[in-house]
C-alpha positions, 0 to 999 in steps of 0.5 A: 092642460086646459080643456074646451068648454061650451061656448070658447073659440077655436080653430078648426082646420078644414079639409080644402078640396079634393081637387087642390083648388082650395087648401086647408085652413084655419077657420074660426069656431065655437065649441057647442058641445064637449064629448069628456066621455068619447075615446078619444075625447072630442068636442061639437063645432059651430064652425065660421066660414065666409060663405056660412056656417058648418056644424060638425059633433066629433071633432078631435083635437090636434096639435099638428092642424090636421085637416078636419080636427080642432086646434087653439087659436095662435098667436103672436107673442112679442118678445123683448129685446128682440124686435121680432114677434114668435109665434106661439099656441095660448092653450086658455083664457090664462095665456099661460104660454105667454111670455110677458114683455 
């Protein structure tokens, strides 16, 4: 399993608002600090939003996308013979869970 270092992308999936006004979304974000020693083991954000930057220092990894966690990016993935892109979670710099073309 691929673990975040300093300075690697993320996704960082926001709360929205509490009046439903805006949802929650993917936003692109910078690892700043690794917390290996937490229960369980979190990461600090610099988070890009378009209106500005947020900070967060605990924030934990989630598959699902839950709001207020950390996910890595997807992406889509070609498939040959196919015609039709699949989308795909690439857990690295190695984009092991790639499927080659």
């Amino acid at each position: 399993m691929t673990q975040p270092t300093v300075c690697r992308m993320v996704h960082y999936t926001s709360y929205g608002s509490k009046d439903g006004r805006y949802d929650s979304t993917c936003r692109a974000a910078v690892v700043t600090e690794v917390h290996e020693n937490y229960d369980p083991p979190s990461v600090g954000l610099a988070v890009l939003n378009p209106s500005g930057i947020f900070f967060d220092r605990n924030v934990r990894e989630s598959d699902e996308h839950k709001p207020g966690t950390w996910h890595w990016p997807c992406t889509v993935v070609p498939t040959p013979n196919l015609g039709e892109p699949v989308i795909g979670s690439v857990p690295g710099p190695d984009n092991s869970a790639q499927e080659e073309s």
